[in-house]
LOFI-827078 format. One record per residue: residue in three letters; x negated, y, z negated of N, C-alpha, C in turn. Coordinates in steps of 0.1 Angstrom, whole numbers, plus 5000, padded with zeros to 4 digits. Example, Ala and Ser with C-alpha at 12.3 -4.5 7.8 and 13.67 -1.06 7.14 Angstrom:
REM residues 2
ALA486849434922487749554922486849674922
SER487249784929486349894929487150004921
REM end
This chain:
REM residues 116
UNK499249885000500050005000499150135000
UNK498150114991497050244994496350255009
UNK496650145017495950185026496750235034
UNK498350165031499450245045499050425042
UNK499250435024499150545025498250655032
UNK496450625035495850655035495650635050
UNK496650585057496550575071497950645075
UNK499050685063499750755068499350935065
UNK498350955058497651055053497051135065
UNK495651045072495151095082496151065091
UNK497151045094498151025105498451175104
UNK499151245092499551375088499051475096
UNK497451435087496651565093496151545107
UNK496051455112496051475127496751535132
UNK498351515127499651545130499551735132
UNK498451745117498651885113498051955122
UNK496551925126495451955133496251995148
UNK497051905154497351925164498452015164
UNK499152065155500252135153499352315153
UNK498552315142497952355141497052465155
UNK496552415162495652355175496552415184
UNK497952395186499452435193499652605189
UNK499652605177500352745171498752845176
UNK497852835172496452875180496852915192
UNK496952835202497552825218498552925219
UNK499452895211500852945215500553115208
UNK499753135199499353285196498453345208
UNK497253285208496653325216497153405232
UNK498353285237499653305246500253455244
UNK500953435232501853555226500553705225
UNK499253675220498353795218498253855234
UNK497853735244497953785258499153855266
UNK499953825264501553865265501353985262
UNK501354015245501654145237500954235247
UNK499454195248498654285251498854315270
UNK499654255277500454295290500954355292
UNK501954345283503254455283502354575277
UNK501854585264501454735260500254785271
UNK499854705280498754805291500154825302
UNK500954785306501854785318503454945308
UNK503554895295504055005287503355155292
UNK501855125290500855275289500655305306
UNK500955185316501155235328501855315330
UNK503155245329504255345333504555435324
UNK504155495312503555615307502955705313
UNK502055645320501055735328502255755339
UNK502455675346503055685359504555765352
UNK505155755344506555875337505556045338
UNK504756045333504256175328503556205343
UNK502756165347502356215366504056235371
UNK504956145373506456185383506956295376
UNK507356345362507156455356506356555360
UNK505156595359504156665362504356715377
UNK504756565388505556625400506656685403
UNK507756675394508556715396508356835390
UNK508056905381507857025375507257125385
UNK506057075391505357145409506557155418
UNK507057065419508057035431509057165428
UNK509257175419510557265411509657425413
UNK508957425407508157545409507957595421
UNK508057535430506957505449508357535453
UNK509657505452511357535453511357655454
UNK511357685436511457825432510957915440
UNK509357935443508658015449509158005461
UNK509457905470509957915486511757995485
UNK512257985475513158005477513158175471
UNK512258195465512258375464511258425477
UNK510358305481510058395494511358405504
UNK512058295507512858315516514058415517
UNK514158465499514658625501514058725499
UNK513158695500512358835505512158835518
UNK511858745529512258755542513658755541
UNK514858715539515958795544516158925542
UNK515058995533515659145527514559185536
UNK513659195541512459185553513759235565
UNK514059095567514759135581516259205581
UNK516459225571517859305571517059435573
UNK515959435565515259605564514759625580
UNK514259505587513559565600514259595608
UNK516059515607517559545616517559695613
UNK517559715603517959895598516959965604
UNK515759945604514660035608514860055625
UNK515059945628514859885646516759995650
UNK517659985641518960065644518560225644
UNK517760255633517860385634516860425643
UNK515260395648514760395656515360385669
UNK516460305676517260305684518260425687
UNK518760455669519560615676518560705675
UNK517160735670516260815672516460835688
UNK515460735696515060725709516460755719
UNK517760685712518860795720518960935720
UNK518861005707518661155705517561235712
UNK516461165713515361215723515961205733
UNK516561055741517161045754517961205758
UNK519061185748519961315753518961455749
UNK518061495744517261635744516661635756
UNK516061515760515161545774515861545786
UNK517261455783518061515793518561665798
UNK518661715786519461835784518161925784
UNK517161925785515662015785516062005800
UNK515961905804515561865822516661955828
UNK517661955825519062035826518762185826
UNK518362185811518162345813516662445823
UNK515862335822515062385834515562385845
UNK516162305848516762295865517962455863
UNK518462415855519362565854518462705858
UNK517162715852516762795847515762815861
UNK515562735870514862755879516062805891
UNK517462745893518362825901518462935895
UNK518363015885518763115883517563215889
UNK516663155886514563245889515263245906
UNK515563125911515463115924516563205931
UNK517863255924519063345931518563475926
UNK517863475917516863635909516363675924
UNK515263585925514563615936514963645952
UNK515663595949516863625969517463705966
REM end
């Protein structure tokens, strides 16, 4: 009977050793695991805080195009105004040089019936 014992004894700890030996494995498993997810965690960390970082430029780079693009529409409203009144300018000249040209011609039949 002492010997079943002592053969169910080392049966145990074999039993143990390899249980033992398992849980080792199966940590070592779980430590490689852990340590996958928390580098792939601090990835997409990185990769959250860079699409952030883009989107805040992107927003900014908006903003700015979209205050230039009213300042070119107040640009070209202002060059329609400028280009309108320069146009009734150059008509006002039109009708003075007309009306110079007029009064010379008047002014030379009159020299010219003086003279006869």
């Amino acid at each position: 009977m002492l010997s079943a014992l002592a053969t169910e004894e080392v049966h145990l700890q074999e039993g143990c050793q390899q249980l033992e030996s398992l849980v080792h494995a199966a940590k070592a498993f779980y430590d490689r695991y852990v340590a996958r997810v928390e580098w792939e965690c601090s990835a997409l960390d990185a990769e959250r805080v860079e699409a952030i970082v883009a989107r805040e430029e992107t927003t900014k780079a908006l903003r700015e195009l979209e205050g230039q693009r009213e300042a070119f529409a107040i640009l070209k409203v202002h060059t329609e105004e400028i280009e309108l009144e320069l146009a009734s300018r150059e008509a006002v000249v039109t009708e003075r040089e007309e009306a110079a040209a007029q009064r010379k011609g008047v002014l030379r039949m009159a020299k010219a019936r003086g003279e006869a």
